[in-house]
C-alpha positions in Angstrom: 0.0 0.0 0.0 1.0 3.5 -0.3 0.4 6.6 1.5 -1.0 9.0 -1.5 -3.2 6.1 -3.3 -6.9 6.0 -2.8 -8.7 3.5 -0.3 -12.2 2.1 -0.7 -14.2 1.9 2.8 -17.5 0.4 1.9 -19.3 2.6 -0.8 -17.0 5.4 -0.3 -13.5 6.1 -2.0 -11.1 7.9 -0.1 -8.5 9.6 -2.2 -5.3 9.1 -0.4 -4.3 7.4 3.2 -3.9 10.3 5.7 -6.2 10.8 8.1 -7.6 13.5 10.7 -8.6 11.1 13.6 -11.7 12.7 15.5 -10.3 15.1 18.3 -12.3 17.8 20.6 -11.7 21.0 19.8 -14.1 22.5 22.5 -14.9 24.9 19.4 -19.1 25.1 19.5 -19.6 26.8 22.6 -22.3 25.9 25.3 -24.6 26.0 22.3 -23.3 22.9 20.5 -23.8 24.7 16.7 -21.1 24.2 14.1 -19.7 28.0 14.0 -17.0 29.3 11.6 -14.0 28.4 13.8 -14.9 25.0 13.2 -15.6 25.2 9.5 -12.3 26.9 9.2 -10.5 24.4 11.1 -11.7 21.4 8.8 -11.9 23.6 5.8 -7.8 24.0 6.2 -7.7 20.1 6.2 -9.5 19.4 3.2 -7.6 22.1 1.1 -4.1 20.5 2.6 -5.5 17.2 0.8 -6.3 15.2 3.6 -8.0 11.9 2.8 -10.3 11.3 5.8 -11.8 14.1 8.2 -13.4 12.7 11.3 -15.5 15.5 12.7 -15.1 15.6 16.6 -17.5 14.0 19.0 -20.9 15.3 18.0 -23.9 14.1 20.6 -26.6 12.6 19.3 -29.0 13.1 22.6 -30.1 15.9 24.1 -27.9 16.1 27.4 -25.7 18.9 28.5 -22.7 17.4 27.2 -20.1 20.9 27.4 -18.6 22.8 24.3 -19.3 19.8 21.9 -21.1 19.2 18.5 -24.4 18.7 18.2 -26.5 16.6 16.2 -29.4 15.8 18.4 -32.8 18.2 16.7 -33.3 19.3 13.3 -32.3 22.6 13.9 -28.6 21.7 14.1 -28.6 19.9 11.0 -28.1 23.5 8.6 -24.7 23.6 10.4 -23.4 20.5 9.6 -24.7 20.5 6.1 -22.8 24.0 5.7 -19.4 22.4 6.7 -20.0 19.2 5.0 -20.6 22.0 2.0 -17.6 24.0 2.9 -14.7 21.1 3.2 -16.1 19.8 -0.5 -15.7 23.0 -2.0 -12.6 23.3 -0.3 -10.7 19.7 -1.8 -11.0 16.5 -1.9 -11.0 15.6 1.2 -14.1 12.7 2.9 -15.9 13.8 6.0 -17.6 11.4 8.5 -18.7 12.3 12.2 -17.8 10.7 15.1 -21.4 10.2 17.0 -21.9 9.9 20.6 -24.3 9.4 23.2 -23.7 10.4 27.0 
C-alpha cells in the first residue's frame, strides 16, 4: 500500500491514506452549533489534501454534554450540512462524524 493512493471503505472512496482522527476541539460553545472556527478548522484540512476528516465527538442526545457538537434536533442539522458543503468545496477531502451518546 501507499500513503498518496486511494482507499475504498465500503461505498466510499477515499482519495489518499492520511487521516484527521476525531479530536475535541471544545470549538461550539455551550450551544453545540457548528460555528465558523470549526468550519475553518476542517476547511484548512481538506484544502491541505487530507484523505479522511473525522469530525469531533458530535452528541446525538439531548444532554448537556459541554462545548461539543451537536447533532441531536433538526435545527442543528443546517450547520453541519454547511461544513460538510464548505470542506467539498474546499478539496477532496471525505468527512464522516464521530457520533456519541452520554
Amino acid at each position: 500500500m501507499k500513503l498518496l493512493q486511494p482507499v475504498r471503505i465500503g461505498t466510499m472512496t477515499v482519495p489518499n491514506r492520511i487521516l484527521v482522527p476525531a479530536m475535541v476541539t471544545w470549538l461550539s460553545g455551550e450551544d453545540g452549533f457548528v460555528n465558523q472556527g470549526i468550519i475553518d478548522r476542517y476547511v484548512r484540512y481538506s484544502a491541505g489534501h487530507v484523505g479522511l476528516i473525522v469530525v469531533e465527538a458530535t452528541a446525538v442526545h439531548e444532554s448537556k454534554s459541554g462545548p461539543l457538537l451537536r447533532l441531536s434536533r433538526d435545527d442543528f442539522v443546517a450547520g453541519h450540512r454547511d461544513l460538510v458543503k464548505q470542506v467539498k468545496d474546499a478539496g477532496p477531502s471525505k468527512i464522516v462524524p464521530q457520533i456519541i451518546h452520554f
